[in-house]
C-alpha positions in Angstrom: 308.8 125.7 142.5 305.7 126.0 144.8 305.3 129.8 143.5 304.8 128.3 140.3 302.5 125.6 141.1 300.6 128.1 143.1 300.4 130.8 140.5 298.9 127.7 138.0 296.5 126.7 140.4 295.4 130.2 141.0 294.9 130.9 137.5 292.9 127.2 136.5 291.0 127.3 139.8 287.5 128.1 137.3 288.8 124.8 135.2 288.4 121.8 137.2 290.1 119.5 135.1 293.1 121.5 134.9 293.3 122.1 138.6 293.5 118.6 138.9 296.7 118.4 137.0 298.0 120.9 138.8 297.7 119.0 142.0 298.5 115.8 140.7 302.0 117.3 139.9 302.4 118.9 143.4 301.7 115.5 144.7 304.2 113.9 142.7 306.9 116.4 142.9 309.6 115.5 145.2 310.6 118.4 147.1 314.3 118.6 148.5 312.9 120.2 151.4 309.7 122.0 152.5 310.1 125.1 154.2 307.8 126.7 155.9 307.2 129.4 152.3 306.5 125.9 150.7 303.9 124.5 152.9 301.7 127.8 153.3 301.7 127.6 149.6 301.1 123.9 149.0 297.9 124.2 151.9 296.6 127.0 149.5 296.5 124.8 146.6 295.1 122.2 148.9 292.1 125.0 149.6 291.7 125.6 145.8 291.1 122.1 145.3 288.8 121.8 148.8 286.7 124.4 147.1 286.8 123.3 143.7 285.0 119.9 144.7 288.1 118.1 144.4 288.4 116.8 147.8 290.6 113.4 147.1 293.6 116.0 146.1 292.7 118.4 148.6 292.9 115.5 151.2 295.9 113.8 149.9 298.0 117.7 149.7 296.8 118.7 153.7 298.2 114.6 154.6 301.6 115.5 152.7 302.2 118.8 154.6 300.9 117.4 157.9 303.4 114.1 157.9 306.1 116.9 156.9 305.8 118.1 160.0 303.9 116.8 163.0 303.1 119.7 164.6 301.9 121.4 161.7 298.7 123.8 161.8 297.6 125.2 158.8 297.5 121.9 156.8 295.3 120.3 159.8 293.2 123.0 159.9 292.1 123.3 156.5 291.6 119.7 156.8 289.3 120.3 159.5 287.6 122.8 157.5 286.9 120.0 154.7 285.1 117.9 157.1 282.9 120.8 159.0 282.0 121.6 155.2 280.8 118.2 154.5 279.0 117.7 158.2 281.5 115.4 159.5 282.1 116.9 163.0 283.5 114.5 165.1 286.6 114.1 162.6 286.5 118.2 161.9 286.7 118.0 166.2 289.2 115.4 166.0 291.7 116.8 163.5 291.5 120.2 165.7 292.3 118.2 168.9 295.7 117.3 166.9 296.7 120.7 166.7 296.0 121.8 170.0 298.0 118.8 171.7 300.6 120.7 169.9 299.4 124.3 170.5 297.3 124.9 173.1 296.4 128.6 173.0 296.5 128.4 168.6 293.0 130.8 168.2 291.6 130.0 165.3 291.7 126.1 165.8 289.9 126.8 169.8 287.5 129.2 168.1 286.2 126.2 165.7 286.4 123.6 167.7 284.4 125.4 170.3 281.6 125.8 167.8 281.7 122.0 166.5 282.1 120.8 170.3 278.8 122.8 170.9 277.1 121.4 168.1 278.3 117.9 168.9 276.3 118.5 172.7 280.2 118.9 174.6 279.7 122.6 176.4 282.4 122.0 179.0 285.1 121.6 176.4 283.7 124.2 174.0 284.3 126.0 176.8 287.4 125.1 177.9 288.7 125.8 174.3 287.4 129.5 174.3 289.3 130.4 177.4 292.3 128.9 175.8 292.3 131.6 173.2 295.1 133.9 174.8 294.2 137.4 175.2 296.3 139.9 177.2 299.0 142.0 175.0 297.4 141.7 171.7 296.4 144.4 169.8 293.1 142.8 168.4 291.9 142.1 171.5 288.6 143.5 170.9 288.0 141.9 168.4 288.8 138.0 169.7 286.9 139.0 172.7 283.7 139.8 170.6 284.3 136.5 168.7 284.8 134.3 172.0 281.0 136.1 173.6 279.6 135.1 170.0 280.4 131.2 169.8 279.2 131.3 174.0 275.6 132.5 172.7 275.8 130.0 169.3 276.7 127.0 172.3 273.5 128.5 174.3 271.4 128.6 171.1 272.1 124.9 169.6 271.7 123.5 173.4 268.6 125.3 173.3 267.2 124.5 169.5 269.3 121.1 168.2 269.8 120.2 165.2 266.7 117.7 165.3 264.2 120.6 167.2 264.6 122.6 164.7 264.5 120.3 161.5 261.6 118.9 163.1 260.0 122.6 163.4 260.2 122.9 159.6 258.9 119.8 158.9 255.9 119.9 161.2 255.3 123.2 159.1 255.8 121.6 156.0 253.0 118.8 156.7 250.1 121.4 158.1 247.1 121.5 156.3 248.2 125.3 155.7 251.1 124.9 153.9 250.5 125.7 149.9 251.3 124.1 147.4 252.5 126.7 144.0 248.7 125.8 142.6 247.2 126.9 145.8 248.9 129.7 146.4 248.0 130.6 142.3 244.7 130.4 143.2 244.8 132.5 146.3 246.4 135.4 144.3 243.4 134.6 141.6 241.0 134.9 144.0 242.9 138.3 145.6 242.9 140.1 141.9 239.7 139.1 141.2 238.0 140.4 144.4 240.6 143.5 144.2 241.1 142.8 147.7 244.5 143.3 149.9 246.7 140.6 149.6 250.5 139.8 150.5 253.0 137.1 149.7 256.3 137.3 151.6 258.9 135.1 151.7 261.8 134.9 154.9 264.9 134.3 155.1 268.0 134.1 157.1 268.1 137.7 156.6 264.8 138.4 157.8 265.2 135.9 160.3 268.2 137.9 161.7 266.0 140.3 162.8 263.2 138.7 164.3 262.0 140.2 167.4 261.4 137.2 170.1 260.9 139.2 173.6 263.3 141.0 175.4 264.7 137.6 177.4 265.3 136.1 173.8 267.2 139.1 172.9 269.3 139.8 176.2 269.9 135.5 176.4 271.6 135.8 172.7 272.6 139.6 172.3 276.3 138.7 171.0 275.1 136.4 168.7 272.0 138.4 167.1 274.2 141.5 167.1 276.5 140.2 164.5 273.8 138.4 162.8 272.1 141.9 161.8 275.9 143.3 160.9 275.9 140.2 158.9 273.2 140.4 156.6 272.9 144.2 156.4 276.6 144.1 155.1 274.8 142.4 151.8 272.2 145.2 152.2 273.9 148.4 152.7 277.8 147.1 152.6 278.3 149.1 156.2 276.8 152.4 155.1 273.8 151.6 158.2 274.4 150.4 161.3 271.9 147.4 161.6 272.1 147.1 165.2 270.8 150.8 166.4 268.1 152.9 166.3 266.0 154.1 163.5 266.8 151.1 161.7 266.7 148.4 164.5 263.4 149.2 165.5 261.8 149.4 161.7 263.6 146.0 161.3 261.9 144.4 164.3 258.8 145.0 162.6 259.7 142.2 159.9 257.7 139.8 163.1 254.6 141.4 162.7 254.8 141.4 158.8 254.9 138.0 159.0 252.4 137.2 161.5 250.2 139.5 159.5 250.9 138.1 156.2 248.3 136.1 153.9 251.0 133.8 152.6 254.7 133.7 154.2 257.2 131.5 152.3 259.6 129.7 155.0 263.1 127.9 155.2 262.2 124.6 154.5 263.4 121.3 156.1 267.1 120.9 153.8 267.5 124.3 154.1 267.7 123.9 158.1 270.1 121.0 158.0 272.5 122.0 155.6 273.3 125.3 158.0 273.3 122.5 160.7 275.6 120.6 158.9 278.0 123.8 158.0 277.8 124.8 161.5 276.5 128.3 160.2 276.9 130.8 163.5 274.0 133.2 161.1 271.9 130.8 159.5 271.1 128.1 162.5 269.6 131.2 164.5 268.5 133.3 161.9 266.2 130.6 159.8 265.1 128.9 163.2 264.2 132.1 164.7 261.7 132.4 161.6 260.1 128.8 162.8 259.8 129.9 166.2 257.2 132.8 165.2 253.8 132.3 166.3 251.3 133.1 163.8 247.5 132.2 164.0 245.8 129.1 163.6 245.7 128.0 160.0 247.5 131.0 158.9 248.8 129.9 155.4 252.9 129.3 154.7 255.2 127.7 151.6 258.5 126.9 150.8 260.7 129.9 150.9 261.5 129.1 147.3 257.5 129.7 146.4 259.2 132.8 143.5 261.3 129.6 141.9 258.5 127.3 141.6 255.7 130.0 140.3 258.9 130.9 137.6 259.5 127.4 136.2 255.3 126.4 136.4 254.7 130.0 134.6 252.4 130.1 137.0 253.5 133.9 137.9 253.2 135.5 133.8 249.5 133.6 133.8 248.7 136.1 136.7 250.7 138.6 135.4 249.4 138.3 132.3 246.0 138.8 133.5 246.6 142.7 134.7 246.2 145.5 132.3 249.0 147.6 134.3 251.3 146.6 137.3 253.2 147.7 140.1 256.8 147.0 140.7 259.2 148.0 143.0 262.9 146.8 142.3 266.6 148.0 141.7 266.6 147.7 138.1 265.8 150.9 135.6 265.5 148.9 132.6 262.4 146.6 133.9 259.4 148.7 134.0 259.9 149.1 129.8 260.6 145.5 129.3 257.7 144.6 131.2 255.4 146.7 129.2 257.2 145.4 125.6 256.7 141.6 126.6 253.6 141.4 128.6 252.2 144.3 126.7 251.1 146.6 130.1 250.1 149.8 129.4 251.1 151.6 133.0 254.0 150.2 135.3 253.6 151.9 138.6 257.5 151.7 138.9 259.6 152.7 142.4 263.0 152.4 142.0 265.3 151.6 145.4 268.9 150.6 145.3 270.0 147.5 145.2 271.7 145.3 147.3 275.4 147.0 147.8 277.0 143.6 148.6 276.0 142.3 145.1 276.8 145.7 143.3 279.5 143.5 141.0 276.3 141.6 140.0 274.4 144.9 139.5 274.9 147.9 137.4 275.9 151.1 138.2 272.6 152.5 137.9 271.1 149.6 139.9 272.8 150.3 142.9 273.0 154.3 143.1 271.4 156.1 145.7 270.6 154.8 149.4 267.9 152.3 150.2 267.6 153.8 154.6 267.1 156.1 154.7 266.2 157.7 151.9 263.8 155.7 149.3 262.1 153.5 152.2 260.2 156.3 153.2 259.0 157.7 150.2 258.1 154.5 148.7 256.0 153.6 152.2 254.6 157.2 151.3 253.4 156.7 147.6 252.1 153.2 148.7 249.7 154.6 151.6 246.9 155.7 149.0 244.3 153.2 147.6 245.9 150.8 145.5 242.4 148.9 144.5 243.4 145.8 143.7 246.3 146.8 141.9 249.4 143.3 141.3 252.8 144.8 142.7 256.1 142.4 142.1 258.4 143.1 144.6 261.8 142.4 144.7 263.9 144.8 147.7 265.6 142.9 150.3 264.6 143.2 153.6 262.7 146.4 153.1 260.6 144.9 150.6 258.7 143.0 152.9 257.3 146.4 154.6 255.8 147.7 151.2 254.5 144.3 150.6 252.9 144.7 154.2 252.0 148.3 153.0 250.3 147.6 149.6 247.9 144.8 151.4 247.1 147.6 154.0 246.6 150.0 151.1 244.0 147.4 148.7 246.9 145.9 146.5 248.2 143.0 145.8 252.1 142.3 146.6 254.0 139.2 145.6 257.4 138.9 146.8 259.3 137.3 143.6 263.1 138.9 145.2 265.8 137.3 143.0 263.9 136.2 140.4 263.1 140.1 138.9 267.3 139.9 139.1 267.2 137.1 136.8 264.9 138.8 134.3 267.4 141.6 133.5 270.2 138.4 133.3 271.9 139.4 137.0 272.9 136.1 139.2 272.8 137.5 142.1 271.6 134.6 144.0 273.6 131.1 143.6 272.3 128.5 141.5 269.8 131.1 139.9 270.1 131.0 136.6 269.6 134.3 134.0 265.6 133.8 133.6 263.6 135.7 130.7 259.9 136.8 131.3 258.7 135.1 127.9 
């Protein structure tokens, strides 16, 4: 009967009504006993609804398997998961506690309630619960081992930058006289074209923030946890085809400090970006976004919100200044953009380079999009064709990572770069960043 109720909740779990009904009858179906087939499968409905925003059902499904049996994991553990997702980490810490009293040595439990005792300020016991986590005789040792050395730098890290440092780092940013608003910043590009001076908008994020460069002390005190950090985010890049922790790329990457430090405008994580990857406990996102805070850049140099490409979209403040160039640079993953440019703004040149786009969103992407490799391949001979006198020229950039080097480029070369990233995406109709919706140009 649970195969059944499984298989219904699998196939309404985009319907949220009707994966309510599902549950609802789980929940009042009395079972004439629950193996151990029929609890994995009821907890998996219970994750369904967890992550379908039903969290009364998902709740009410983990406490029925979890009465069934008392010494149950996988029903208190999901349960813990609910309450690390919603920030609640002394019940997420609690609920784990339950099953180790049960099983001591159970990995996955000590491996999250290492990270939420660290969080919560308790290092001895974060501790104590990573060398809990039983090692000798398995055959993924390796790989538990690498895990353990991870959430030891992620309890270093939050010691060292708490929830409130950092939060408080993005807000003092927020408030300094430098920080533009989407009219200033309008202006500044105004001023840029018109003088057909060098000018660069970046924006960073956790993925540029993975590879900030911080000293040799910063990088030896956390090398676990920046290593998979970079393995992280390039997996979205490059989906494992570069190794984002070695030489060539490692030492390009590291540049991504300068670029901002140089940068006319950078667009950082602002203050609800920083708690909610507090409040989720993110292992990438707390480092990576706080590592972006702790650059120092020079007096009064100019910042926004990360989201600066949203807000010039919905003021239209972007197609004024875009409408204001006879011709246009672009660099992005999509073929199809350079003509649809020229047929709605009317441009009579596009200065178009193409580079691949992100491999980890290649079901967003077409085919065409994503062909071909970014590193090692395009990056240099885009870098090439943008080291010539660009005289003023407007270049949209949308490339990842990488973009933010030609946008450092094209100011060094006379142009004018703004990083706009996910919102090109949306002009060719491909969500490939959540809560963007398909955008159109006109």
């Amino acid at each position: 009967m649970t195969f059944q109720f499984l298989r219904e909740a699998e196939e309404a779990r985009h319907d949220k009504a009707a994966l309510a009904e599902v549950t609802r009858r789980v929940l009042h179906t009395r079972f004439a006993s629950v193996g151990e087939i029929d609890a994995a499968r009821v907890v998996q409905i219970g994750i369904l609804a967890r992550d379908a925003g039903l969290r009364e059902d998902a709740l009410a499904l983990f406490d029925r398997m979890a009465t069934a049996s008392p010494s149950d994991i996988a029903s208190r553990y999901e349960k813990a998961v609910l309450f690390l997702h919603e920030g609640n980490h002394i019940d997420c810490v609690q609920m784990l506690r339950q099953i180790l009293a049960h099983h001591p040595h159970e990995d996955r439990s000590n491996l999250m309630a290492a990270r939420v005792l660290h969080a919560l300020g308790a290092h001895r016991e974060a501790t104590a619960c990573l060398d809990s986590i039983l090692l000798d005789g398995r055959p993924d040792r390796a790989q538990w081992e690498r895990q353990i050395r991870i959430i030891h730098d992620f309890g270093r890290y939050v010691s060292a930058f708490p929830r409130a440092r950092a939060v408080a780092m993005a807000e003092s940013a927020e408030r300094s006289p430098s920080h533009m608003s989407v009219g200033m910043l309008a202006g500044r590009i105004t001023a840029a074209l018109d003088s057909r001076s060098g000018f660069s908008l970046v924006r960073a994020g956790d993925g540029e923030g993975a590879f900030v460069f911080l000293g040799n002390t910063d990088e030896a005190d956390f090398a676990h946890l920046y290593e998979q950090n970079r393995h992280d985010r390039a997996r979205v890049w490059f989906a494992d085809t570069v190794d984002a922790t070695k030489h060539p790329f490692l030492g390009e990457a590291f540049r991504i400090t300068d670029v901002i430090r140089d940068a006319d405008v950078v667009g950082m994580p602002y203050p609800n970006w920083i708690r909610h990857e507090y409040t989720i406990l993110s292992v990438t996102g707390i480092s990576s976004l706080t590592n972006l805070l702790r650059i120092e850049r020079r007096p009064g140099a100019a910042s926004c919100t990360q989201l600066i490409h949203v807000e010039l979209h919905n003021t239209k403040l972007l197609y004024s200044i875009m409408q204001s160039q006879k011709e246009i640079g672009l660099i992005s993953c999509h073929p199809g953009l350079p003509e649809r440019l020229k047929s709605v703004l009317g441009y009579e040149q596009v200065d178009y380079h193409h580079v691949p786009g992100e491999k980890g969103h290649s079901h967003l992407l077409s085919e065409e999009a994503v062909a071909g490799s970014h590193w090692p391949e395009r990056y240099p001979q885009i870098m090439d064709a943008l080291s010539r006198p660009l005289n003023g020229r407007l270049y949209i950039v949308a490339a990842g990572l990488l973009g933010k080097f030609y946008c450092d480029r094209i100011k060094k070369s006379g142009g004018v770069a703004l990083d706009v990233g996910s919102v090109a995406d949306g002009w060719m109709g491909s969500r490939t960043r959540p809560g963007l919706e398909p955008l159109s140009i006109g």
